[in-house]
N, C-alpha and C positions, 0 to 999 in steps of 0.2 A: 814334746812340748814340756817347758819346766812347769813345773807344777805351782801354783801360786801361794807365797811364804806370806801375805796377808792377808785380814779377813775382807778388808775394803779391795782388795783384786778381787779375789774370790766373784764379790757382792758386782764387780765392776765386767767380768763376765759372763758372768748370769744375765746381765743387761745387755751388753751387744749380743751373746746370742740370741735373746727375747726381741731384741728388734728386729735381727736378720743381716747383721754386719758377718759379714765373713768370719772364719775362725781367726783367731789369735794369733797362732804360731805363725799362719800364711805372712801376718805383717810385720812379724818377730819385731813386735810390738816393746819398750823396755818397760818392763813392771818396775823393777828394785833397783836398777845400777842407771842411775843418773849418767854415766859418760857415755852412753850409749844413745845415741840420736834418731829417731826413724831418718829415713832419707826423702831428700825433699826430689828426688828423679820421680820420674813419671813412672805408674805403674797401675796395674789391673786390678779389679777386685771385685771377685765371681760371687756377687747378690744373688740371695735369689726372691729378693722381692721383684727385683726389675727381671729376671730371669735370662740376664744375658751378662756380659762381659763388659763395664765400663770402666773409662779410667780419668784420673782428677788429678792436679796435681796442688799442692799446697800454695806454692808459688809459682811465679812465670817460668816455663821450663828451659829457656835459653838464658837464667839468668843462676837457676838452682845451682849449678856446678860452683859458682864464683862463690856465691853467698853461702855457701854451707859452712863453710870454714871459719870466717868471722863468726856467724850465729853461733856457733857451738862454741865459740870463746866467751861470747857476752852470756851464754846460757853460765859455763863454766863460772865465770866470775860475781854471777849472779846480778848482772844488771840486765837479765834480760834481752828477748829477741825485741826492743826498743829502738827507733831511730830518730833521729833530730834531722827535721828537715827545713828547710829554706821557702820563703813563698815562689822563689825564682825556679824553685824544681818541679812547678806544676803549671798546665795551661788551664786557665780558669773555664769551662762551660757556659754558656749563655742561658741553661737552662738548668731545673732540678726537678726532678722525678717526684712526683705526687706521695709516692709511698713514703719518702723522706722526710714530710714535715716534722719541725723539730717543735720544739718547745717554744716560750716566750721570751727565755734567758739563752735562745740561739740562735745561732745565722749558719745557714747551711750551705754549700756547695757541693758542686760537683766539677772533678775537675781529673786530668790526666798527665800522669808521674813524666818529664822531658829531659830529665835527667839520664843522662847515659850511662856514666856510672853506676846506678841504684841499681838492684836487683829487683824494682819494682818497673822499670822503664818502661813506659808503653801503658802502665797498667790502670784505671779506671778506680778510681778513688773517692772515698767523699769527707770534703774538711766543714767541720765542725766548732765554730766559732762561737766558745762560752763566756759569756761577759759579763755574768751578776758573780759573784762569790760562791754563793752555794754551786752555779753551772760548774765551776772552775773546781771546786772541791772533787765535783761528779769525775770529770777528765782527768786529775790526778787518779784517783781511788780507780779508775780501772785500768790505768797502766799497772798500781799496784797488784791489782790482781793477775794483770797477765804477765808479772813475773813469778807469783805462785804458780800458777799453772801452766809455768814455761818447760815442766818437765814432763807432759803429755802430749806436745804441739798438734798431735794426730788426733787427740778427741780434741782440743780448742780449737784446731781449724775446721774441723765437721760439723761442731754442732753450737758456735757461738760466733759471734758479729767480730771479724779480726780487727784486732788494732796494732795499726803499724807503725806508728809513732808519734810527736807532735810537730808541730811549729816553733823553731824557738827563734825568739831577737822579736823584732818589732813593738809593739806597746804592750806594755804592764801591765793595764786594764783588763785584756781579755786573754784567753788560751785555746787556742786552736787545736784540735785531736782531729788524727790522720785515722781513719777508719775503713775498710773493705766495703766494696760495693757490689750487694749480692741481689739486685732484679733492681726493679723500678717501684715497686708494690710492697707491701706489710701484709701479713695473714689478713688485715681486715679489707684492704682491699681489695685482695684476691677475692675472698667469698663476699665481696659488694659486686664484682661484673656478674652480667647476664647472663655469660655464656663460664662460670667459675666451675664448674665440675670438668668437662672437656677440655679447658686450660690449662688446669691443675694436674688431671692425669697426662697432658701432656709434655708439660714440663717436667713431672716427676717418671716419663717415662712410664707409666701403665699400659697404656692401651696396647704395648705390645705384647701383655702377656695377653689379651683379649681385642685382638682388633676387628671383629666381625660384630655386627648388630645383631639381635633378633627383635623379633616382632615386638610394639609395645615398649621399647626399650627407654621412652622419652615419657610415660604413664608411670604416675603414681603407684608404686607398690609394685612395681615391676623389675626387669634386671637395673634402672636406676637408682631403685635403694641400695642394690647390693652394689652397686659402682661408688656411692657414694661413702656406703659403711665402709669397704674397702679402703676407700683415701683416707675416712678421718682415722681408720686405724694405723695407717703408715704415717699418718703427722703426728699422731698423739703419743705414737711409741717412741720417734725420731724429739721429740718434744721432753720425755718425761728422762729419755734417757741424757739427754742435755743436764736436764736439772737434776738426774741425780749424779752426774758428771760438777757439778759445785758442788752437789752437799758433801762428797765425796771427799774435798780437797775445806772440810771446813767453813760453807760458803753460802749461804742467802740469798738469791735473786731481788727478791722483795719488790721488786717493779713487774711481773710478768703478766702482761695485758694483750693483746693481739696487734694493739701498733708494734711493740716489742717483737713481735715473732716476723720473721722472714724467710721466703723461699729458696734458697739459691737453685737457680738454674743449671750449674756447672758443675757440682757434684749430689745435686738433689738430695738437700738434707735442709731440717726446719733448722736457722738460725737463731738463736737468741739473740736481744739486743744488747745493749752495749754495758757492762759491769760497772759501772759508774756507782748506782745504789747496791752493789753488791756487799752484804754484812758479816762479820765473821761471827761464830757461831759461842765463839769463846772471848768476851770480851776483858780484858785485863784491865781495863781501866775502870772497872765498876765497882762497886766498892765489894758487893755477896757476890766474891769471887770464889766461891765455895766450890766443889765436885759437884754438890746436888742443886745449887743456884746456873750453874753452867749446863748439866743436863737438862735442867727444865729449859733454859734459852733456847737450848739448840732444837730440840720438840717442838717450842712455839715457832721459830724460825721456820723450818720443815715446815709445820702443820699448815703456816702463812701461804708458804708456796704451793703448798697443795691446794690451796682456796684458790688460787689464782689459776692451776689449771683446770681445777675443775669449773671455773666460769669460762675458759678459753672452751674446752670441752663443749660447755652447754652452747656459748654461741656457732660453735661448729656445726652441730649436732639440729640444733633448733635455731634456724636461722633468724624468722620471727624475733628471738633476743636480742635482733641489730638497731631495734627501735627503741630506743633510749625511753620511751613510756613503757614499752612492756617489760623492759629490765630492770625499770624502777620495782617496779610490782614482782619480779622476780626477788629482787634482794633483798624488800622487802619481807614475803615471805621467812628468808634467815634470821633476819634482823628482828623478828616477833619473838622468834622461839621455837618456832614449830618442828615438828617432827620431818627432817629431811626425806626420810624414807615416803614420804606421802606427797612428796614434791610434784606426779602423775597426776594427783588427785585434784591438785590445784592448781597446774598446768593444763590440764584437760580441756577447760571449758574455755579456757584463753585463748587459746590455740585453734580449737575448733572452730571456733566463730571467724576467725581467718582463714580459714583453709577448710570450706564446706566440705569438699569432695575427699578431704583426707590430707593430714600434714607427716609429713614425708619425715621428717624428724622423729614423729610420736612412733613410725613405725619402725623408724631405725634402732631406736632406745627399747621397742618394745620384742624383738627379735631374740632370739635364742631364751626366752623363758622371759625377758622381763632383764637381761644382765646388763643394760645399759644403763638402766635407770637405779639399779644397784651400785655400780661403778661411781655414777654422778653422787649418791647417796655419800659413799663414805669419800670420796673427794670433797663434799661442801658441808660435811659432818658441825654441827654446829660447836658441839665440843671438841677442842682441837688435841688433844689424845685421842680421840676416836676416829681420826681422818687416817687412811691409806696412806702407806707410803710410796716411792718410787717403784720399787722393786717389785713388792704388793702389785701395787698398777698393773707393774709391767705384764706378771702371771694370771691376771683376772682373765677369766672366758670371753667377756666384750672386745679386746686386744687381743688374744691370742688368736681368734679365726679358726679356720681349717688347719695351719699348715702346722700348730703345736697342739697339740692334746693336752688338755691338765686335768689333774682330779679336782673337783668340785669338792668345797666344803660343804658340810654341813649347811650350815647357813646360805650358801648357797642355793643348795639343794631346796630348804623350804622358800628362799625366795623366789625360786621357780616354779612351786606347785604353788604359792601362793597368786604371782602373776599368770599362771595358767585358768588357773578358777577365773582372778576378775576378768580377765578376757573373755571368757565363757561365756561367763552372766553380762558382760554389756553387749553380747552380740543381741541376746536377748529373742533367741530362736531355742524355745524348751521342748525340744523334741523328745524322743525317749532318749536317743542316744547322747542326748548335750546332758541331758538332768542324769543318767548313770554316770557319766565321766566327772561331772562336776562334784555327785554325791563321794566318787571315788577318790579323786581329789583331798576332797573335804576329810576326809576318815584318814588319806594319806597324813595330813599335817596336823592330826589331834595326834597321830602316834608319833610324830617327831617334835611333840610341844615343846618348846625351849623354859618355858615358868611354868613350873608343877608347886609351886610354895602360894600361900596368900598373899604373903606380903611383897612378892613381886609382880603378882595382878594388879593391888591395890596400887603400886606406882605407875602399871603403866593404864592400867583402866581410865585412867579420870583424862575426861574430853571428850568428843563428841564423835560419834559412831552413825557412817551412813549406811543404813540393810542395802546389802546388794542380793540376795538371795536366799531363799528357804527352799528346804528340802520337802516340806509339804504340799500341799495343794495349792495352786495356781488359777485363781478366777481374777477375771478381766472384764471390757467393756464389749468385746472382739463377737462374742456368741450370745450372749443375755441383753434383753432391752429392759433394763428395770425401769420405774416410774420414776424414782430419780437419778440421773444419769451420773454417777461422780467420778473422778477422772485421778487418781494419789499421783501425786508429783513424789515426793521424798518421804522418805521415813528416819526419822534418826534416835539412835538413844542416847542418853547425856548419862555421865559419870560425875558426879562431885562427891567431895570430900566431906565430911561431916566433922564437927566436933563432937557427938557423943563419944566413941571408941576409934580407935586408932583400925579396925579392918572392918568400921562401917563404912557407905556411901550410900548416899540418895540418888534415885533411877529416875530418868524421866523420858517418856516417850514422847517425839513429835512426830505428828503426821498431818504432813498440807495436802489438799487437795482443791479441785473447786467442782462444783455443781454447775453442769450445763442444761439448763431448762428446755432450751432447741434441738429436736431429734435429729437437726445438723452436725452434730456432733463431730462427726471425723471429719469434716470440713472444719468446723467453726469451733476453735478451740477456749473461744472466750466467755468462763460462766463468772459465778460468785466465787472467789475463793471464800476458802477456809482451815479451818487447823483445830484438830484434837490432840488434845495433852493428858495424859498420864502419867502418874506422881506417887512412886512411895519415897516417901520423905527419909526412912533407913533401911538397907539391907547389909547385912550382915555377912562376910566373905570366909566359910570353912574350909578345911579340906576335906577330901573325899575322893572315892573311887568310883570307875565306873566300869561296869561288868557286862560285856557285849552278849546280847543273847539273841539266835533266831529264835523267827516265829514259828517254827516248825517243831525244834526240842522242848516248847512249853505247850503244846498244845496237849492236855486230858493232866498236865502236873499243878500240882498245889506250888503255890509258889514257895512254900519253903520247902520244901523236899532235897533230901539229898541226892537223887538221883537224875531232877530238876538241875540245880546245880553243876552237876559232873558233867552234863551231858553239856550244858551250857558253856563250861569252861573246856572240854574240846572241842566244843565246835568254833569256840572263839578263838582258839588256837589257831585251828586247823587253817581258820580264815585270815588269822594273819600271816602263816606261815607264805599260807597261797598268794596273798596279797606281795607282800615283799620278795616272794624266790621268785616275780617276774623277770623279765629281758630287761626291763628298765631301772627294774630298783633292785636286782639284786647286789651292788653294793652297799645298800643301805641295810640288808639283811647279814651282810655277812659282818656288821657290827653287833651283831646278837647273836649269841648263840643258838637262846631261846626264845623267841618272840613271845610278850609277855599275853595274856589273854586278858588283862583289864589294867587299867589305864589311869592314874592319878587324875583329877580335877580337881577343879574348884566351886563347892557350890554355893549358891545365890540363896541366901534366904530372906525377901522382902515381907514386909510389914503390911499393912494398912495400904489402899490404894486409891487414890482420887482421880477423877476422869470430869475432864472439863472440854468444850467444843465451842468455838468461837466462827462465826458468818459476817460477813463484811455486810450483807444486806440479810433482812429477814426474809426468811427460806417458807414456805407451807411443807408440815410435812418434816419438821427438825428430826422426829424419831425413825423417821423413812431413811434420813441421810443418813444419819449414825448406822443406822443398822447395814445400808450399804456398805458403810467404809467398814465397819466389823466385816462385811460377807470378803472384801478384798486383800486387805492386810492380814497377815497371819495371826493368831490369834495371842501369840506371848506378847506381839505390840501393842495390841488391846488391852489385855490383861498382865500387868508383869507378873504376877504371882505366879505363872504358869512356868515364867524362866527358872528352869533348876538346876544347870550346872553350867560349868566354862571349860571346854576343851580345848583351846586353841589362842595365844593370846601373840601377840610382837608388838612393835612400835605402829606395825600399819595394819594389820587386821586382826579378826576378832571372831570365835566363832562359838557360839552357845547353844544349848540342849536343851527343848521343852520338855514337859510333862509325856507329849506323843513320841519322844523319839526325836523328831525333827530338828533341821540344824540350819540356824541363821546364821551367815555371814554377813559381818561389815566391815567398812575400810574407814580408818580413822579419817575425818573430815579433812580438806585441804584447807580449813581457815580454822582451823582446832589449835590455840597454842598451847601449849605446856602446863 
């Protein structure tokens, strides 16, 4: 195999094999010497997504011998595998396939090639009839393009909407584009039938590699999700490698929406639609036509189409999204500011409330640690430097499956111990063995803190934090009948920014609950609400460390003693040694040499504290209710002063240290903006 003399082959590569196209040399593919043509003869090509032996051919196979020869002239010449056609060389349809609706600026058919001559004869085509100016612009601009990338014909016929030429003669007014016809249907239609997973794997050929049912296999959470994960992973690979097949060649999609996306049935690959709005990336006619005005274009260009798959993505994934009100309220979300990574959090409750029994999406995105929803994260990145690119994509653990192994980043890695914890605590079953996993968890991702400095808490601190869980003691309504019954719905603590000092901010705890007067209670859920707030108006953000100690090597020491100390610092050792040379994390040990025995943080130092409680109706007994909610919520949400340090901080969760030891987690709120 010659080895590849650019870095965009290289890059080009690395992408068919991440999808699972056959090796390279098999289709002695031409990277560098333009006279070299793939062959348009029929031929095999041993997948092993479909796990068997299929073959496609580019063109009609009783016409490929004739037509090879001209095409490779007009390639040569550089006018392209383009043709001029006659309306006399088609028999018009009576009908047009649903998935084809066009625009307002077109008129569509459908119609087949009756020409004998063409190397198209026989062949099922669809003309495209553009009649406003801007339409007509679109039909030029993608012939343009597929004479750029007239020197791949093998990725443009696999993974984009072929154009075969136009119409020419007739009226002035409009312009006709000669286009391939590949299903009846668009991605959105596809996943609008009823019966769309069973379809889909069977047009794309799956179910041979699994043609037996088992039990349950049509139940939520069952072999269905994994039938399901499986598809969206061979369309979203088949998809990105499309688009990175344009960027490749200088090139923007800038339209890719899920009308845009198509199935072909004939060699089972996702089509892109027609290049018409396709941008080049280096614009010459601008005036900052600088080196670093053109790299930025091309970055925002990219970044654009990565917005776009990652909304194809989401409606894939979370089907719920086909409803033009919940997808309002989706892109709403971006369009505030909010923290992407928290996009779970405020999907959550939408979701749910549709799909009681379990939304089959939340559990596909929620699979392998939580990597789905990371995936979706840097795809819809709000800053567009910060979004994945193709190739990225391609290698992420949500895409790769079983059949490619990748090391996991870093980042990664805590976004999985991160998503494993909230998992934990919304099952909300605190056995002994959930509360050790969770506390273990929790300890994992204070020693992999990503912000050890102040002043990169203080920027991600500020917004609103919901408690999902403490390490300390857990009292409920489950075993105790108090005299008055109160019920905590949410707890949250809020971050703002202050103008005294640049590493102050003001803390405030909220906590709703309501008083249920009727010893109905676990029936009758409807009391007085209410809500307590706490308030120090500055706290103050240092650094600091923090020095892990059992309770075993302090017991009969003074606390400052030297031998206190020693004994403290190996045993904190010892425990993270033990901790990280697990099964599971020892590659995250074998990035230290020495696991450290204490730990940089950041500590809290608040001020003054005010505590106020508010009752929708007057309550008997105001002092009874306070003192309940103190007996239920932990006690730093009571009192902040008690909060003394911060081990753990990201864009989505948040985990802090009392006075006791103990450690709350929260997750940045899904209506929290920036």
């Amino acid at each position: 195999m010659e080895a590849p003399k650019t870095a965009s082959d290289l890059r080009f590569r690395l992408a068919m094999a991440f999808a699972g196209v056959p090796r390279l040399e098999s289709l002695q593919f031409p990277f560098t010497n333009p006279s070299t043509r793939p062959s348009r003869t029929r031929f095999g090509l041993s997948n092993p997504r479909f796990g068997r032996t299929r073959a496609f051919s580019a063109r009609s196979s009783s016409a490929s011998a004739s037509a090879s020869a001209p095409a490779e002239r007009d390639v040569e010449d550089g006018l392209g595998p383009v043709t001029a056609f006659k309306m006399s060389d088609f028999a018009i349809r009576n009908h047009v396939s649903v998935g084809l609706a066009g625009r307002a600026d077109e008129v569509i058919f459908e119609a087949t090639v009756r020409n004998r001559s063409s190397p198209l004869y026989k062949t099922r085509v669809v003309l495209c009839k553009l009649t406003s100016t801007h339409a007509q612009r679109r039909g030029r601009r993608a012939i343009e393009v597929l004479k750029r990338l007239a020197r791949r014909l093998l990725m443009y016929h696999s993974y984009a909407m072929q154009v075969h030429g136009y119409v020419c003669g007739g009226d002035h007014s409009s312009f006709t584009l000669v286009h391939g016809y590949h299903g009846s249907y668009s991605l959105r239609h596809w996943l609008q039938l009823s019966d769309w997973l069973p379809t889909l794997e069977a047009t794309l050929a799956l179910d041979e590699e699994e043609s037996f049912r088992r039990v349950g296999d049509d139940s939520v959470g069952g072999p269905a999700i994994s039938r399901q994960l499986r598809l969206t992973r061979v369309l979203m690979r088949d998809l990105l490698i499309a688009v990175n097949y344009l960027h490749s060649h200088g090139l923007a999609h800038t339209q890719l929406r899920l009308e845009n996306v198509h199935v072909s049935p004939v060699d089972r690959h996702v089509k892109i639609g027609i290049l018409g709005n396709a941008v080049d990336f280096y614009d010459n006619s601008l005036m900052s036509s600088t080196a670093d005005g053109s790299a930025d274009r091309r970055k925002l260009m990219i970044a654009f189409d990565m917005r776009c798959v990652g909304f194809i993505m989401a409606k894939m994934v979370l089907r719920d999204l086909m409803d033009p009100s919940i997808f309002m309220k989706f892109k709403s979300f971006f369009t505030k500011g909010s923290y992407p990574s928290c996009l779970r959090e405020f999907l959550l409750p939408i979701l749910s409330s549709n799909s009681p029994s379990g939304n089959a999406g939340l559990q596909i995105l929620d699979r392998n640690w939580g990597a789905g929803w990371n995936l979706l994260s840097l795809l819809l990145a709000t800053n567009p430097s910060e979004r994945i690119s193709c190739l990225d994509a391609l290698r992420h653990p949500f895409l790769c499956g079983p059949r490619w192994r990748v090391e996991p980043s870093m980042d990664i890695i805590r976004w999985g111990l991160g998503s494993t914890a909230v998992r934990i605590a919304e099952e909300y079953i605190y056995g002994r063995h959930q509360r050790k996993r969770l506390a273990y968890f929790i300890e994992l991702m204070e020693m992999l803190n990503p912000h050890t400095r102040p002043k990169n808490w203080f920027k991600l601190l500020e917004g609103r934090w919901r408690l999902l869980y403490c390490t300390g003691r857990h009292i409920g309504l489950t075993l105790r009948q108090p005299s008055p019954r109160v019920l905590i719905h949410d707890a949250y603590l809020t971050f703002s920014s202050t103008s005294d000092s640049e590493n102050t901010l003001s803390i405030t705890s909220d906590i709703s609950f309501k008083v249920m007067p009727t010893p109905h209670w676990p029936h009758d859920k409807s009391g007085i609400p209410g809500a307590l707030q706490t308030t120090s108006p500055s706290a103050r953000l240092t650094s600091g460390r923090r020095l892990y100690s059992l309770e075993e090597d302090s017991k009969g020491l003074p606390n400052g003693s030297t031998r206190h100390s020693r004994l403290a610092s190996d045993s904190q050792e010892s425990m993270v040694v033990r901790r990280l040379s697990g099964k599971k994390w020892k590659g995250v040990a074998n990035m230290n040499k020495e696991p450290p025995f204490n730990l940089p943080v950041v500590k809290l130092e608040p001020n003054e504290v005010e505590v106020t409680m508010n009752l929708n109706e007057s309550v008997g007994g105001a002092m009874d209710v306070l003192r309940e909610v103190r007996t239920q919520v932990p006690p730093e949400m009571f009192d902040i002063s008690k909060l003394v340090c911060g081990t753990y901080v990201d864009a989505r969760l948040l985990v802090l240290r009392g006075v006791n030891g103990s450690a709350l987690l929260f997750t940045r709120s899904g209506f929290d903006l920036r």
